[in-house]
Steps between C-alpha positions, in 0.01 A plus 500: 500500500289461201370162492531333154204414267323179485560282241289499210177251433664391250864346669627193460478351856801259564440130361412247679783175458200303263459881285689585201468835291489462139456759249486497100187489326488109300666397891226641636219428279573108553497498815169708526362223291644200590521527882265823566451437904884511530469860434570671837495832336534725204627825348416675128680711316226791410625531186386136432238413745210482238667173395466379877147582513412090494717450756417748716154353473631174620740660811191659617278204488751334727546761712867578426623813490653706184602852405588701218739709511710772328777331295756622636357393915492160304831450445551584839322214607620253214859606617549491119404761211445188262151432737320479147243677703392243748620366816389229731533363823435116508511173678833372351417181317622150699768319435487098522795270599681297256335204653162610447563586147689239422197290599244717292748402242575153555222318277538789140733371281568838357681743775708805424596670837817749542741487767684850575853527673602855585251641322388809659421818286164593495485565114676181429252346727189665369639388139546156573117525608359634263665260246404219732151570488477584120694067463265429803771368697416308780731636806710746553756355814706750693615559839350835599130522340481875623753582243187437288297718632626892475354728306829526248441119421097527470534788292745268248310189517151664367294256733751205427519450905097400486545252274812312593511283807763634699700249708717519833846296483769588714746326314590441149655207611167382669265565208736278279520224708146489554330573167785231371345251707135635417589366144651831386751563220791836610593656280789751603565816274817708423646736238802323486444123390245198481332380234354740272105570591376424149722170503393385914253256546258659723322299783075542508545519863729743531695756821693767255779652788649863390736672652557878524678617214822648645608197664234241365439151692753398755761189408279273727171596341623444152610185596202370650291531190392234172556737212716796521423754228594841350323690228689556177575786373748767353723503812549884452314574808652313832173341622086595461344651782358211743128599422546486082706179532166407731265598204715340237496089667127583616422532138662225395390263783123613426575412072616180569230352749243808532417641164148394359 
């Protein structure tokens, strides 16, 4: 019996449990600059590697291994086609516990972080990073932090993950009751009443709790926050996808107590 080949150089070993793979090129490109010795390892498109030529420098200094590739073999290793000819394999980013964060937090009198219930799709995820970082929000709370760490959701957040603090809560119900008692204003979100956003007196120190969009925030959730609020609009659409309505209150939290 004819004994199979061996795998290419070039495979994708399986990750270790602290590895993530990430692919897209801004995703990439952060991370290569802002945390360079997470890089485990690296693939190029050929087609593009002359842009990765500074990079490569850098893998090599620190000894960490890269390859470029044939398109094509690329996506095979992304496990997407949208690899925007890069992929990595890192040290995924660590989370903190509310607890620490909340103490990081506790003397700024200026906190935005965002709470997520049910949240789990990787683009919505990814989104709701990348707008995070661009309104420099403070924390982004959920219960699994892996969620935040596939390549669908790098690829969407363009390098938000690197520059939001990403925080481990098992419990929505948890992260209320303590950031409450850290000196924390909720404010609870749905499509379907509250006070208008534009209208809502926002808190400076501030947990904003969404919900996924389907079924939004649970009875109990909603009830445990200061301010409920919805955004106005037309009302021809039923609700806005959890990662604009995300990007709309970020916005408007940053005007009111952020904007230079």
């Amino acid at each position: 019996m004819r004994r199979p080949p061996p795998p290419r150089p070039a495979a994708p070993r399986g990750l270790a449990a602290d590895e993530a793979k990430i692919h897209g090129a801004n995703a990439c490109a952060v991370t290569l600059r802002e945390r360079p010795d997470a890089v485990v390892r690296a693939w190029f498109a050929e087609s593009t590697a002359r842009h990765w030529a500074e990079a490569m420098q850098g893998l090599a200094a620190r000894r960490r291994a890269y390859h470029v590739v044939p398109d094509d073999e690329l996506g095979l290793v992304a496990g997407s086609e949208h690899h925007g000819g890069v992929c990595l394999i890192v040290r995924k980013k660590r989370p903190v516990s509310i607890e620490r964060w909340l103490t990081k937090m506790e003397k700024r009198e200026r906190v935005c972080g965002l709470a997520l219930e049910g949240v789990g799709n990787p683009h919505n995820l990814g989104a709701i990073l990348r707008t995070g970082a661009h309104f420099a929000i403070d924390g982004l709370l959920v219960a699994d932090t892996d969620a935040l760490h596939s390549g669908a959701c790098a690829r969407v957040a363009e390098g938000g993950l690197e520059y939001v603090e990403t925080v481990h809560c098992a419990h929505t119900g948890d992260a209320i009751r303590l950031a409450r008692r850290a000196g924390f204003g909720i404010l609870t979100t749905s499509s379907h009443g509250g006070e208008p956003l534009y209208a809502a007196e926002l808190p400076p120190k501030c947990l904003i709790v969404f919900g996924e969009e389907s079924q939004g925030l649970t009875k109990q959730t909603l009830k445990a926050g200061d301010v409920q609020v919805m955004i106005p609009g037309s009302g021809a659409v039923e609700s806005l996808n959890v990662s604009v309505a995300a990007a709309v209150i970020d916005a408007e939290w940053w005007r009111r107590f952020r904007q230079p």
